[in-house]
N, C-alpha and C positions, 0 to 999 in steps of 0.2 A: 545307708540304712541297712543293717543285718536283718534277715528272717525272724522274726520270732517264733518257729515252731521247730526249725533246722539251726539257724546260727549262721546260716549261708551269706555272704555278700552281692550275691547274685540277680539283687532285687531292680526293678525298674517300676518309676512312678505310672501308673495309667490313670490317674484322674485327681481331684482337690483333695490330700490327703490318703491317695489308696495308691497300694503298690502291688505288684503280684513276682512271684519266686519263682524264678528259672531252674533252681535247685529239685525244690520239692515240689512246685504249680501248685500253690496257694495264691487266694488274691488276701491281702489285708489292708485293714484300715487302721490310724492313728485317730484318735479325737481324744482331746481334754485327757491326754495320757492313759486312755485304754485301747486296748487292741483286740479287735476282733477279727478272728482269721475265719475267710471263705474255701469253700472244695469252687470249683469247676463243674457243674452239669457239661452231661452229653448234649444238651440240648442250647447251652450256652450261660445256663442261668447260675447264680450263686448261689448255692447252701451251707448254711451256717457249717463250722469242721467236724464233723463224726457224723453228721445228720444222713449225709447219700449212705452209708455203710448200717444203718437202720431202715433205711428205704428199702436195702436191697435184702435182709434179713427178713425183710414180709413174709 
């Protein structure tokens, strides 16, 4: 499974359907052929991709 936001090969599955990039440290999801890419919180949690870098523009 390549990265969808890199192209990277780098990926490992961590759950039914999600994977997360060694490349870029994205976690992503597969469903009914769409992709939704997650950031990493510091705190451990998911936010949607661009979302932290709006949080921190506050």
């Amino acid at each position: 499974m390549n990265c969808p936001l890199c192209g990277g090969n780098s990926t490992g599955k961590v759950g039914n359907n999600q994977y997360y990039c060694w490349d870029c440290y994205v976690e992503f999801s597969v469903n009914h052929n769409k992709v939704t890419i997650y950031e990493l919180a510091d705190d451990g949690t998911l936010l949607p991709y661009g979302e932290n870098e709006a949080v921190k523009g506050r």
